[in-house]
Backbone as CSV, one residue per row, in Angstrom:
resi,resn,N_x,N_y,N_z,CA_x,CA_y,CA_z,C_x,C_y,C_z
1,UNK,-9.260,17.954,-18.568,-7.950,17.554,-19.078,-7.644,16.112,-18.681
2,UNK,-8.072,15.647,-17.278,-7.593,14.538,-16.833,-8.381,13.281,-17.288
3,UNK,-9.878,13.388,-17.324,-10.586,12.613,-17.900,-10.562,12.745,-19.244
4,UNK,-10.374,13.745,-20.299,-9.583,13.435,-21.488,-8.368,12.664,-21.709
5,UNK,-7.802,12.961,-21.240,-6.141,11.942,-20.930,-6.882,10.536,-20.938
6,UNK,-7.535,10.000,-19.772,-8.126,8.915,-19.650,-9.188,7.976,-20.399
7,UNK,-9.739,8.907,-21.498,-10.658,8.716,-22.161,-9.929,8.093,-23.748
8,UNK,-8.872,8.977,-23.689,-7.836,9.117,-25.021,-6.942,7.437,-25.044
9,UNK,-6.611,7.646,-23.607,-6.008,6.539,-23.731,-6.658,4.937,-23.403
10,UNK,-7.829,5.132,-23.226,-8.949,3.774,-23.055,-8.204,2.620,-22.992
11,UNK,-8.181,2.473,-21.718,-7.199,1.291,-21.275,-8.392,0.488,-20.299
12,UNK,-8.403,-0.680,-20.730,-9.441,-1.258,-19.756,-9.690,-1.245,-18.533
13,UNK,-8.312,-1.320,-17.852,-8.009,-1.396,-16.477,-7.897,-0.016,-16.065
14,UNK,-7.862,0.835,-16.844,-7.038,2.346,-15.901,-6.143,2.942,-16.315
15,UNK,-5.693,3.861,-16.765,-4.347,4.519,-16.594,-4.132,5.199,-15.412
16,UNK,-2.733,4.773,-15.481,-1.662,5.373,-14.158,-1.290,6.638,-14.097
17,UNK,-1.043,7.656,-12.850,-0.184,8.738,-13.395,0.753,9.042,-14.363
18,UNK,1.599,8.903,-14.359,2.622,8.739,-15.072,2.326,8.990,-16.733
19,UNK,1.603,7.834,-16.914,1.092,7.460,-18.457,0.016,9.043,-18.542
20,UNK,-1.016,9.099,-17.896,-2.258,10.473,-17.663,-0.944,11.547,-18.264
21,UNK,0.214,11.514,-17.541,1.008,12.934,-17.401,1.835,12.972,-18.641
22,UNK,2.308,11.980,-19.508,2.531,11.885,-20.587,2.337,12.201,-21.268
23,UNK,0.953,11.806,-21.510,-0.212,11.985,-22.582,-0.548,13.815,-22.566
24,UNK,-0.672,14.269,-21.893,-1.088,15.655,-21.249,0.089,16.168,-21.839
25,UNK,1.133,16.107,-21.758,2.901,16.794,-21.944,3.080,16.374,-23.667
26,UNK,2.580,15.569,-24.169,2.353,15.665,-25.476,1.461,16.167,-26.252
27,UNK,0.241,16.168,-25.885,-0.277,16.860,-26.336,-0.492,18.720,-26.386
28,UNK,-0.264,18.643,-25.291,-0.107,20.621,-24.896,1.367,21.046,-24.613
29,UNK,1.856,20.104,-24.999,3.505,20.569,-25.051,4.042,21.005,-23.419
30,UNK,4.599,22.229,-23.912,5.217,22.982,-22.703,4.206,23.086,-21.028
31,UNK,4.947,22.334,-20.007,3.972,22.381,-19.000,4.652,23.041,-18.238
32,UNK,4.115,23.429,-16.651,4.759,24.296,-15.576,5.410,23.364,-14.912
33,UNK,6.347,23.962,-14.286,7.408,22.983,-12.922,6.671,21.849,-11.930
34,UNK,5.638,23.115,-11.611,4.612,22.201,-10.403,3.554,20.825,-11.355
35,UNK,4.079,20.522,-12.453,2.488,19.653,-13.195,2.421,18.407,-12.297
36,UNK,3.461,18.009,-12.000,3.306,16.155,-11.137,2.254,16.703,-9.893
37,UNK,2.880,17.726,-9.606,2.351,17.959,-7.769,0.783,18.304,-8.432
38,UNK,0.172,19.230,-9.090,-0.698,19.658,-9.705,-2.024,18.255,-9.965
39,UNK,-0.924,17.654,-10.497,-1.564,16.351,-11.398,-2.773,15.823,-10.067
40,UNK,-1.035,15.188,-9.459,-1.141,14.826,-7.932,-2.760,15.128,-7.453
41,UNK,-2.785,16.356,-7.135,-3.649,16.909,-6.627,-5.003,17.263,-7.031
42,UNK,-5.148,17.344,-8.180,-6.457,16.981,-9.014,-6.797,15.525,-8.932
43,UNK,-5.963,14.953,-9.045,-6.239,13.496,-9.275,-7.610,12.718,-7.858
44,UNK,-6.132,13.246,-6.755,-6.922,13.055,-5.375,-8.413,13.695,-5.403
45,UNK,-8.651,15.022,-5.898,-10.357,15.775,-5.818,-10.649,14.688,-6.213
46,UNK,-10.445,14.797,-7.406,-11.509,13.632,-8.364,-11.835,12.167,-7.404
47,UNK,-10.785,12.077,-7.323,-10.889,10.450,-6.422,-11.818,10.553,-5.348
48,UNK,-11.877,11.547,-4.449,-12.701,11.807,-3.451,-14.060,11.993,-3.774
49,UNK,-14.322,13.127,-4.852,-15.685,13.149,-5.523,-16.562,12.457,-5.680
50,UNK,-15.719,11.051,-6.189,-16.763,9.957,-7.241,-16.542,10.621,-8.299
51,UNK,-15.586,11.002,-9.506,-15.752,11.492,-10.597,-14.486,9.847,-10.979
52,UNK,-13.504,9.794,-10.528,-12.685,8.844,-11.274,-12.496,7.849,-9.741
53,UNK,-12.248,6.212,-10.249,-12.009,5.348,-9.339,-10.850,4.817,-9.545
54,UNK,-10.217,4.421,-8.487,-9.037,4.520,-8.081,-8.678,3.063,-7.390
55,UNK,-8.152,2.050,-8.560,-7.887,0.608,-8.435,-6.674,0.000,-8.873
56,UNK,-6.000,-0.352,-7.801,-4.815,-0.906,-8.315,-3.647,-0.308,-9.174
57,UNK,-3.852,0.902,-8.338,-2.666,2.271,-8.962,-3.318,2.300,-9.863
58,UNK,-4.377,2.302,-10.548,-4.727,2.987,-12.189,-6.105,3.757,-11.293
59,UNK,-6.776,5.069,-12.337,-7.608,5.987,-12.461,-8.422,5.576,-13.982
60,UNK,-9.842,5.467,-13.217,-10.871,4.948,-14.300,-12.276,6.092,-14.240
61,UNK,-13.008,5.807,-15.411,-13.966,6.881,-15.207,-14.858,6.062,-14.032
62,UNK,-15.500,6.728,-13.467,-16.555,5.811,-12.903,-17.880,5.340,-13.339
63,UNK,-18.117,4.524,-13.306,-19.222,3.464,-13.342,-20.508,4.405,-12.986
64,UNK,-21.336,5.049,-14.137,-22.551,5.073,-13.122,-23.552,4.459,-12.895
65,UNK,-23.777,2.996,-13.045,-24.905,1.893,-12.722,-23.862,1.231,-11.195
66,UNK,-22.460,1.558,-11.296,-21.945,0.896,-10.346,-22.589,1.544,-8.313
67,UNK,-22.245,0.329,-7.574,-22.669,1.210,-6.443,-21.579,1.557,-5.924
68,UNK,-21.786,2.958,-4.827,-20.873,3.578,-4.102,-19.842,2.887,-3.013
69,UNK,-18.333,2.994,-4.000,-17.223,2.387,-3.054,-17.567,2.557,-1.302
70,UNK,-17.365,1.537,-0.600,-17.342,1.870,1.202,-15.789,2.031,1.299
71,UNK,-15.491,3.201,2.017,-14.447,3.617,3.086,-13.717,2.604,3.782
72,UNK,-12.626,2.760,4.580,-12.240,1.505,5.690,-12.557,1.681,6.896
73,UNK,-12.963,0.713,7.683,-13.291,0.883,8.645,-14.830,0.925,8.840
74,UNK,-14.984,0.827,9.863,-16.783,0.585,9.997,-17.719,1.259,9.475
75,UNK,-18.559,0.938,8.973,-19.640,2.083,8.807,-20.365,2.091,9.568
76,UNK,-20.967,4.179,9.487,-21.527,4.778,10.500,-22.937,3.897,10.755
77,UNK,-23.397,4.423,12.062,-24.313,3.753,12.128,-25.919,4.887,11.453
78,UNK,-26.768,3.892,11.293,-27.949,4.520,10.467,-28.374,5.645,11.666
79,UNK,-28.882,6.470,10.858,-29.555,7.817,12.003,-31.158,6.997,12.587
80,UNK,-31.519,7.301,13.251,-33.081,6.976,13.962,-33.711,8.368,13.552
81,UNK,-34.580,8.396,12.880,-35.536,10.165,12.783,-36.313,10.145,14.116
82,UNK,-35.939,11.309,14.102,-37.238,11.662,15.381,-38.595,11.797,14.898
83,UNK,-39.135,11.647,16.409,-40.606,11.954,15.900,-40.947,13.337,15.542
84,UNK,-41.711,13.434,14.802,-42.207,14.684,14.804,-42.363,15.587,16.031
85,UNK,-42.258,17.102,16.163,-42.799,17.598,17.523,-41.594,17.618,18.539
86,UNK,-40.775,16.503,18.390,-39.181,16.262,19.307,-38.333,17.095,19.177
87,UNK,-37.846,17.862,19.988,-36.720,18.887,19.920,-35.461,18.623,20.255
88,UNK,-34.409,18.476,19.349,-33.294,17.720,20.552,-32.420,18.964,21.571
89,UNK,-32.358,18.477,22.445,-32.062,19.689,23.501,-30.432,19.613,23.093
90,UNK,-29.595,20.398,23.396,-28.349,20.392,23.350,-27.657,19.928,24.027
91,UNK,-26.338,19.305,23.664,-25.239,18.626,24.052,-24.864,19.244,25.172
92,UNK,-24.687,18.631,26.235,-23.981,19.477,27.320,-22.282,19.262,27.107
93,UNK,-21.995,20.351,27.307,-20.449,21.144,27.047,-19.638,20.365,27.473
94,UNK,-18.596,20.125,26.981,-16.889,18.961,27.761,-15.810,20.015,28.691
95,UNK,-15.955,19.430,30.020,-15.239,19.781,30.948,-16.050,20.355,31.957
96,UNK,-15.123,21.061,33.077,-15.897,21.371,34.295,-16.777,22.654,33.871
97,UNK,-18.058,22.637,34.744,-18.614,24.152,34.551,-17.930,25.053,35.092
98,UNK,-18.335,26.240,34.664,-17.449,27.194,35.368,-18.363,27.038,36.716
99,UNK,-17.725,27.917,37.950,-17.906,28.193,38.862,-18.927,29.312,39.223
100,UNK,-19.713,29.419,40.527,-20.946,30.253,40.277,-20.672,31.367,40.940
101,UNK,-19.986,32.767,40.299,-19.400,33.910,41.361,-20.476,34.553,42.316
102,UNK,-21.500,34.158,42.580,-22.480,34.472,43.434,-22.868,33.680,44.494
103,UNK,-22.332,32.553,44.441,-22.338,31.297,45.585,-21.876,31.821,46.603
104,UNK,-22.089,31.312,48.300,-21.392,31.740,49.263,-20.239,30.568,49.115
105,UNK,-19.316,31.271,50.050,-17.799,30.580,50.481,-18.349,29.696,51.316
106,UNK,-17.432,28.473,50.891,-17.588,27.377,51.569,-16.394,26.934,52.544
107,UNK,-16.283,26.800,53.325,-15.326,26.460,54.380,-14.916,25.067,54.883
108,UNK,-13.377,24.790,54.805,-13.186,23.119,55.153,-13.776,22.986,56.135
109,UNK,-13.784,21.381,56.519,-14.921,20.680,57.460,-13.567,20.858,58.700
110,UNK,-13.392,21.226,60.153,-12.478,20.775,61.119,-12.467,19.327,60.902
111,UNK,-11.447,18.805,61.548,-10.796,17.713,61.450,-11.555,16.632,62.770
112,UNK,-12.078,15.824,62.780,-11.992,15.103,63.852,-11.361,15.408,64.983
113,UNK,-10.013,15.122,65.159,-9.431,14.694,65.868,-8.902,16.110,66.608
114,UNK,-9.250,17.319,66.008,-8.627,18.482,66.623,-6.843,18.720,66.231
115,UNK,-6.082,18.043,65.511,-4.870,18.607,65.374,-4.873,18.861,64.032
116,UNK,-4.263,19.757,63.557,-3.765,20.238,62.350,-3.360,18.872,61.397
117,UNK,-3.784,19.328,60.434,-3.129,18.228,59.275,-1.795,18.105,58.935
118,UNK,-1.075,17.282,57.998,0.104,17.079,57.354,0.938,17.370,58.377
119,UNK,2.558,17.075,58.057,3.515,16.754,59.458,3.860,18.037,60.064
120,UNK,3.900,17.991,61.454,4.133,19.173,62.451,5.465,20.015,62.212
121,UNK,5.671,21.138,62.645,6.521,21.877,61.966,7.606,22.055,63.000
122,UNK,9.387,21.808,62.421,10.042,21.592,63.523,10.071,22.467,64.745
123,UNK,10.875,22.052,65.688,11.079,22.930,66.708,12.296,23.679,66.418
124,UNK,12.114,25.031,67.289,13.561,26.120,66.965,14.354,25.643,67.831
125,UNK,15.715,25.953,67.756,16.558,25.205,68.687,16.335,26.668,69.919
126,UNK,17.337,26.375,71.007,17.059,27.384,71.981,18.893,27.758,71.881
127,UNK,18.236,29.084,72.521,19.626,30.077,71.843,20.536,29.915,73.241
128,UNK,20.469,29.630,73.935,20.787,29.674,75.176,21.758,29.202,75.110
129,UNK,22.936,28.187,74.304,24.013,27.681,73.839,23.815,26.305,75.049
130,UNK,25.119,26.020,75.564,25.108,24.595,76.417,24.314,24.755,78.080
131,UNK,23.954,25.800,77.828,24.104,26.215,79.645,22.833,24.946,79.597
132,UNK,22.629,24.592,81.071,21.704,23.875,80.938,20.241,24.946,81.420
133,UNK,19.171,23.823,80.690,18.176,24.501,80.948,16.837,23.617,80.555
134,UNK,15.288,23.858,80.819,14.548,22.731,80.975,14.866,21.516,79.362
135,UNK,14.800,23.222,78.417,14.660,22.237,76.951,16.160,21.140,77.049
136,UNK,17.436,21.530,77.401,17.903,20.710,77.337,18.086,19.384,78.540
137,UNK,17.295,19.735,79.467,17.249,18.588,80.777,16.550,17.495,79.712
138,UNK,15.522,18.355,79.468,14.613,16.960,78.768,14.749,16.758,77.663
139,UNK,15.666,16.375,76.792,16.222,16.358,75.714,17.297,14.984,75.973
140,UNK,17.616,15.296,77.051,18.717,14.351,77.962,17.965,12.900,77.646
141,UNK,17.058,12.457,78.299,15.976,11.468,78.363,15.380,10.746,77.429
142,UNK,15.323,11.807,76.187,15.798,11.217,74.643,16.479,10.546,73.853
143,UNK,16.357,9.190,73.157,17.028,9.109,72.642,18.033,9.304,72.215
144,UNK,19.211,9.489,71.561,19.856,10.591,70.782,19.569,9.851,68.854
145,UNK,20.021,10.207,67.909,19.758,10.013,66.553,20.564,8.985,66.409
146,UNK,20.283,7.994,65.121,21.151,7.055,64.918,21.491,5.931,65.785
147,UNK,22.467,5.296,64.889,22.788,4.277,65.648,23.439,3.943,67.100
148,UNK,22.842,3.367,67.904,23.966,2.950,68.879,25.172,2.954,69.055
149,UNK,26.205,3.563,69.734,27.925,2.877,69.730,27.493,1.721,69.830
150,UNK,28.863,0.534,69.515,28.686,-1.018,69.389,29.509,-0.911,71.337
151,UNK,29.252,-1.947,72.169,29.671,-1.443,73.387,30.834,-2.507,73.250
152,UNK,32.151,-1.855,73.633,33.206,-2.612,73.340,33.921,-3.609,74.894
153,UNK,34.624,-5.336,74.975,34.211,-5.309,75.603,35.846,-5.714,76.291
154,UNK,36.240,-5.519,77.445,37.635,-5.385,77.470,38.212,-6.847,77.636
155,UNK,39.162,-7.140,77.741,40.069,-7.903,77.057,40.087,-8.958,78.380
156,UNK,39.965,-8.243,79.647,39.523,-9.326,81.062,38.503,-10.200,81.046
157,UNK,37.382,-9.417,80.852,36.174,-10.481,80.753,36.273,-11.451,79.557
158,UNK,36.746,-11.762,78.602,36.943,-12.519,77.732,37.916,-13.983,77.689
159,UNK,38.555,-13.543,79.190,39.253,-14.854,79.374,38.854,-15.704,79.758
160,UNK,38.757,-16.826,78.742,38.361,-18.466,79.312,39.219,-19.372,79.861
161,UNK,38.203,-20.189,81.068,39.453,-20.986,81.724,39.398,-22.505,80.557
162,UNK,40.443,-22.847,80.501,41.075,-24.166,79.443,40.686,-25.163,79.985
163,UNK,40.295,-26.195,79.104,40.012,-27.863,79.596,41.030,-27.981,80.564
């Protein structure tokens, strides 16, 4: 139907959809709802095939002394044949292998240094409330958190004697 359309209407350059779908709707009259999408879609086979070429929005028969349109983008590269006798072994698989359920368990390495890794885990407070006792003697001797009081300084020592 479509290369009739195209043949009928022998246009040097090509006919366009549009004009193809015309021609088709006059001649066979009554068409279905879907014919553009239809059209559409034949059109594209063909185009892909090598049956019609596809220049400058128009659809032409193709050329067969012409040579085969190239794609965009690079072309593939040529194959190398093997030699005769060469077997190609298979692709090894993408991603990790699985794991071997018959392997023995392997165990982390100890640490150098003998202490446990990552940061130490706090201390419990002691229930003992204020009474005193060693944890809080030596607790005393500590630091305490934060900042310093600023030490304030009284109002005597600050007096200067005048020229």
């Amino acid at each position: 139907l479509i290369i009739n359309a195209i043949e009928a209407l022998n246009d040097k350059n090509g006919s366009n959809k549009t004009s193809i779908s015309k021609y088709i709707e006059s001649k066979y009259g009554d068409l279905p709802a879907g014919h553009s999408t239809l059209l559409s879609h034949h059109l594209n086979i063909m185009k892909e095939s090598g049956e019609l070429v596809f220049w400058k929005n128009n659809y032409m028969k193709a050329d067969p002394n012409a040579p085969p349109r190239r794609g965009r983008g690079r072309p593939p590269k040529p194959k190398v044949p093997l030699p005769p006798g060469m077997v190609l072994s298979s692709a090894r698989p993408r991603g990790r292998p699985p794991k071997n359920p018959n392997a023995p368990l392997r165990f982390p390495k100890p640490s150098g240094s003998g202490k446990p890794r990552g940061r130490p885990r706090k201390m419990a407070r002691p229930e003992g409330g204020i009474a005193a006792s060693s944890t809080t003697m030596m607790s005393a001797s500590v630091r305490p958190r934060g900042r310093p009081p600023k030490v304030k300084t009284s109002a005597f020592t600050e007096v200067s004697v005048g020229h």
